[in-house]
C-alpha positions as CSV (number, residue, x, y, z in Angstrom):
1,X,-213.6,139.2,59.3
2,X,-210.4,138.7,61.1
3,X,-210.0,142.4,62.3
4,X,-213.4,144.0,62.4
5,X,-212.9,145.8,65.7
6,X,-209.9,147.1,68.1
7,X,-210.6,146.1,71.8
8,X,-212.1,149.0,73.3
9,X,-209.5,149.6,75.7
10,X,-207.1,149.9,72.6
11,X,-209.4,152.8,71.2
12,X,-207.7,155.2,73.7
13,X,-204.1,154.0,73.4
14,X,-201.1,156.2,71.5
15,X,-201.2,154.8,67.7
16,X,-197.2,154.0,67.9
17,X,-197.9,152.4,71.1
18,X,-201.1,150.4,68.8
19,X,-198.3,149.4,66.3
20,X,-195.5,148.3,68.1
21,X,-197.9,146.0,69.7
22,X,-199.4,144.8,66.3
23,X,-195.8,144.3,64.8
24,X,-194.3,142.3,67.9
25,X,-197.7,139.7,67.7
26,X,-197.4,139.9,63.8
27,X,-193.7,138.9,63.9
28,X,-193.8,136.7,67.0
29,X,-196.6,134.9,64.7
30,X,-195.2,134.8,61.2
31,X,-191.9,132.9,63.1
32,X,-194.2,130.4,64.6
33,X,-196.0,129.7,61.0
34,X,-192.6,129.4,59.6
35,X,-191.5,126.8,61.9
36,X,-194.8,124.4,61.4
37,X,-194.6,125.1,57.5
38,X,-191.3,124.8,56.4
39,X,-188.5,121.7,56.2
40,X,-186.0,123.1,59.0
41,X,-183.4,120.6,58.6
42,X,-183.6,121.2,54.8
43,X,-182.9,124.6,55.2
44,X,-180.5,124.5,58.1
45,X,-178.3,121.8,55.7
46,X,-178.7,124.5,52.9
47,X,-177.6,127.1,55.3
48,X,-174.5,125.0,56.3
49,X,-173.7,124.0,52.6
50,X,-173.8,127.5,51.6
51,X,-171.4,128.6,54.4
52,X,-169.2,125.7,53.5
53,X,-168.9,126.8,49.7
54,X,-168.1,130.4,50.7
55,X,-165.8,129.5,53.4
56,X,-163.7,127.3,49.9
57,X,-163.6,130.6,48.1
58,X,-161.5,132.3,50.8
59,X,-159.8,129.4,51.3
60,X,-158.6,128.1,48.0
61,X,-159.1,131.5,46.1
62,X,-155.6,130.9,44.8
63,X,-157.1,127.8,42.9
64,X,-159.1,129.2,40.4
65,X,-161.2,125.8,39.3
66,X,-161.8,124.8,43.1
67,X,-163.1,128.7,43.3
68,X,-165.5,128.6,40.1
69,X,-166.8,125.3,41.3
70,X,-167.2,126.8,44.9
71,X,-169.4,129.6,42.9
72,X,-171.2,127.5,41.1
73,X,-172.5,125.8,44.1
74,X,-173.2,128.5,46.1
75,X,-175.6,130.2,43.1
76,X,-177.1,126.5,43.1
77,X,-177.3,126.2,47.1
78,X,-179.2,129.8,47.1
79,X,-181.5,128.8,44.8
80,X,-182.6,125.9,46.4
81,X,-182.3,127.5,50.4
82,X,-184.4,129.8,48.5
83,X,-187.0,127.3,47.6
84,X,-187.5,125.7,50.8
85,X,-188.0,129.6,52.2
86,X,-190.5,130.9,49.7
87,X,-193.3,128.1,50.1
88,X,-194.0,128.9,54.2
89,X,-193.3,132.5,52.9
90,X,-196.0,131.7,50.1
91,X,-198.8,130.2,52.4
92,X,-198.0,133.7,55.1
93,X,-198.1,136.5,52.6
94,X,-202.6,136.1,52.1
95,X,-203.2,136.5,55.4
96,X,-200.9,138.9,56.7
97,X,-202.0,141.0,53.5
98,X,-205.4,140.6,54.7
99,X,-204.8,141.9,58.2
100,X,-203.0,145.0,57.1
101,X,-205.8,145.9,54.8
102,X,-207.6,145.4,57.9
103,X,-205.7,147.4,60.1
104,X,-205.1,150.1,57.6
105,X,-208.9,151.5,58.2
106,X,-207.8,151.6,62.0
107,X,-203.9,153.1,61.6
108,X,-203.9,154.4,58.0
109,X,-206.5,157.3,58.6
110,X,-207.2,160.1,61.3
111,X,-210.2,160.4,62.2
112,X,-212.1,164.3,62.1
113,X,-211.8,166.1,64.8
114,X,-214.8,168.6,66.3
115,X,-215.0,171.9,64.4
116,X,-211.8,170.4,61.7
117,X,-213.3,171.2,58.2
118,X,-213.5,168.4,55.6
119,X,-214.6,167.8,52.2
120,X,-217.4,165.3,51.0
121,X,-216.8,164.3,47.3
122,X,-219.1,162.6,45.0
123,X,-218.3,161.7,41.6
124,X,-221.0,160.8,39.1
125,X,-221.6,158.6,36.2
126,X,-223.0,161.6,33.6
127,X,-222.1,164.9,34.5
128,X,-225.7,166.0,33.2
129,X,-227.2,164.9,36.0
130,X,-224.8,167.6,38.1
131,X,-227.3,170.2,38.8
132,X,-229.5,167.5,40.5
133,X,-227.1,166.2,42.9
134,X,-228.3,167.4,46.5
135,X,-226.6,167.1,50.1
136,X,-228.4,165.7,53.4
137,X,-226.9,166.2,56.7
138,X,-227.4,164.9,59.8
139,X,-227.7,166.7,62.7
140,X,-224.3,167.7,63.9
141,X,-222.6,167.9,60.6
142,X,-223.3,171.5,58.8
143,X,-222.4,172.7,55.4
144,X,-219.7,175.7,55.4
145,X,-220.2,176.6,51.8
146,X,-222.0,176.3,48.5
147,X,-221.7,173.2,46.5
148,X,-218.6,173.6,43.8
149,X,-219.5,171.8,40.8
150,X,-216.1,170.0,38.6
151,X,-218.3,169.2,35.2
152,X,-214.6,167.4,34.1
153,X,-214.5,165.6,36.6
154,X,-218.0,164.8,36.7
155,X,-217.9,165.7,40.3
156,X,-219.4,167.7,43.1
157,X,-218.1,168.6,46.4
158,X,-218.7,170.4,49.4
159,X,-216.8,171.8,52.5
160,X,-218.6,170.8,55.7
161,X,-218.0,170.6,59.6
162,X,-218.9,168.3,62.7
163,X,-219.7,170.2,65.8
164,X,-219.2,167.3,68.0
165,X,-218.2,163.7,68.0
166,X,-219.9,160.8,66.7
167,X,-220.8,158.5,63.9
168,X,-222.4,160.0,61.2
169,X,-224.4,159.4,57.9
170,X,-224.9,161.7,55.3
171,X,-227.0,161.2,52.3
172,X,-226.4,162.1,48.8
173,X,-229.6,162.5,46.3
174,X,-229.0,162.1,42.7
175,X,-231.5,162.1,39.8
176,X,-234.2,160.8,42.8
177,X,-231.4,158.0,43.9
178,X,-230.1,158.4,47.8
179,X,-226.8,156.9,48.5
180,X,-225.2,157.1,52.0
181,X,-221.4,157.6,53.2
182,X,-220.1,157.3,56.7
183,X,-218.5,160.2,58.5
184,X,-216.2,159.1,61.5
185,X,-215.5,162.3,63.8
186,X,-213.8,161.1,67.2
187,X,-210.5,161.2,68.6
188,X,-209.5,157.8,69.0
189,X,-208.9,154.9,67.0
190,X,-211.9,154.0,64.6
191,X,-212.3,152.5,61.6
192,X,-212.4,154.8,59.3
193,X,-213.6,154.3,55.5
194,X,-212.1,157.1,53.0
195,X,-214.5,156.0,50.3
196,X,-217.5,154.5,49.1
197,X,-217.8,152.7,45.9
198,X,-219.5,151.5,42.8
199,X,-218.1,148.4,41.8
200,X,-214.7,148.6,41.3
201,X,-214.0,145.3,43.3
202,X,-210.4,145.2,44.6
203,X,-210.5,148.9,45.0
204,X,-213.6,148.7,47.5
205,X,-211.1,145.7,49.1
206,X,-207.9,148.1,48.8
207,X,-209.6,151.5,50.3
208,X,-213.0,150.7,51.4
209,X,-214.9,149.6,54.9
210,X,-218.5,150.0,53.6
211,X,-220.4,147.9,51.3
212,X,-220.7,148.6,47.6
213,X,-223.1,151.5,46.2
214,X,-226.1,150.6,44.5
215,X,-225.5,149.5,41.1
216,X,-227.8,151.4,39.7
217,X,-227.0,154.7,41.4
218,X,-225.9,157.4,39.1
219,X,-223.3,158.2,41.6
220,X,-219.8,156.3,41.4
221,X,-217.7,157.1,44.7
222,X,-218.3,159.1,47.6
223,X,-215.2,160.5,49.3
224,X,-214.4,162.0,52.8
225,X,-211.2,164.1,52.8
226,X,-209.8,162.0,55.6
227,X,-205.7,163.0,57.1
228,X,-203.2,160.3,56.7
229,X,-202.1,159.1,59.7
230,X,-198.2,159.9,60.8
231,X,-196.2,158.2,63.2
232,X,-193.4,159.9,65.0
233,X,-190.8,157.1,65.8
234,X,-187.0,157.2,66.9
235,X,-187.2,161.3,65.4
236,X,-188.7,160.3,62.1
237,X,-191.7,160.8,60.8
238,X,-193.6,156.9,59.5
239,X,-196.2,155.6,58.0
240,X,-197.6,152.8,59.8
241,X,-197.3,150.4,57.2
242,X,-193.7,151.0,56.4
243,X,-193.2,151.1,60.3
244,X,-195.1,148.4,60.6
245,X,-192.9,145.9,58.4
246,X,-189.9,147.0,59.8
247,X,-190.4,146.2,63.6
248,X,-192.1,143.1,62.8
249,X,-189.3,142.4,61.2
250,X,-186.8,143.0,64.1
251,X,-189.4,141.0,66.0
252,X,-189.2,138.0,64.2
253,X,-185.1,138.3,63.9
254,X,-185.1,138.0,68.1
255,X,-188.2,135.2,68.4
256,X,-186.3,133.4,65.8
257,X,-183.4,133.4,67.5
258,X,-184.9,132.7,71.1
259,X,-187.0,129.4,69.9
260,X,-184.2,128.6,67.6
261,X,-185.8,128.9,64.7
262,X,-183.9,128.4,61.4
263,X,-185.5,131.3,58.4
């Protein structure tokens, strides 16, 4: 993978301080792959043409044919400026998707913190097979209550708490069937995983960081009541992703204009 790990020394940083670094090499990036994929003089002649056709409608807006004519060529002209844009646009978007999945494990999620209660969920196939569902725990991770059982949800869950950091495994035992989830507790920047899945493809690649459960477990997902992660920026509270996209953004607007770059 691309982004399977933060450089340790990032671990410990401030998350804003985490994205504004990400967005600025995102940005910086996406200019330079628009540069090497796209037809710059095409699009700086569409640029000019379009300029030129809106500069006639101020011009000559007391000549009504000379106007529509100017209109008609600047819908045309944006449709084809357009055109040379969205193919470099086109070959960016898969991996820059990928990455944020990526770095959504890493931003997206807070970590638990010592003594912070959380939840462990696990949803089954047949709810007849409730009663037989049992927790495991690791030492350092205890269980604060009995198990509550959601028969219409076909789920089970149960309120625990870490005493101390670390990496964790807890195993859930079902009808004689033992699955695993992870359980992050640190405060830092890990990778966190909010659930485990069984099948369910593009969801595992959406929301997951572990592999798939068994297929023939009766259990369907395992779930760790995880925070999202908020990012106070200029006064406002973010999330990263939305943050994210908008300084990249203003990144790319002044590499653009420092190397010249015609977007």
């Amino acid at each position: 993978m691309i982004v399977s790990t933060i450089p340790a020394f990032v671990i410990l940083w401030p998350p804003l301080a985490v994205v504004i670094l990400v967005s600025f090499v995102i940005g910086f990036a996406m200019v330079i792959a628009f540069r090497y994929t796209s037809d710059q003089k095409a699009i700086a002649r569409a640029k000019d043409q379009l300029k030129a056709h809106m500069l006639a409608v101020r011009l000559f807006q007391d000549q009504l044919r000379v106007v529509l004519k100017s209109y008609a060529r600047i819908i045309s002209g944006t449709g084809r400026y357009l055109r040379l844009a969205f193919k470099p646009l086109l070959i960016a978007i898969v991996p820059l998707t990928f990455v944020v999945i990526q770095l959504d494990h890493y931003l997206g999620w807070l970590a638990m913190r010592p003594s912070q209660p959380f939840v462990v969920e696990a949803q089954v196939e047949n709810p007849d097979v409730l009663n037989d569902v049992s927790l495991q725990l690791p030492p350092g991770l205890v269980s604060t209550s009995p198990a509550v059982h959601i028969p219409s949800e076909r789920k089970i869950a149960w309120r625990l708490v870490a005493e101390r950091e670390g990496k964790y495994n807890i195993n859930i035992d079902a009808a004689g069937k033992t699955t695993s989830k992870e359980v992050l507790v640190s405060q830092g920047i890990v990778r966190v995983s909010p659930i485990r899945l069984r099948g369910n493809f593009w969801k595992r690649i959406l929301d997951s960081a572990e592999s798939a459960l068994p297929n023939d477990s009766p259990v369907q997902s395992i779930t760790v009541t995880y925070s999202p992660r908020i990012i106070n920026f200029a006064g406002t509270d973010w999330n990263w992703i939305i943050l994210f996209f908008v300084l990249s953004l203003i990144a790319g607007f002044v590499f653009k204009t420092v190397f010249g770059i015609q977007i």
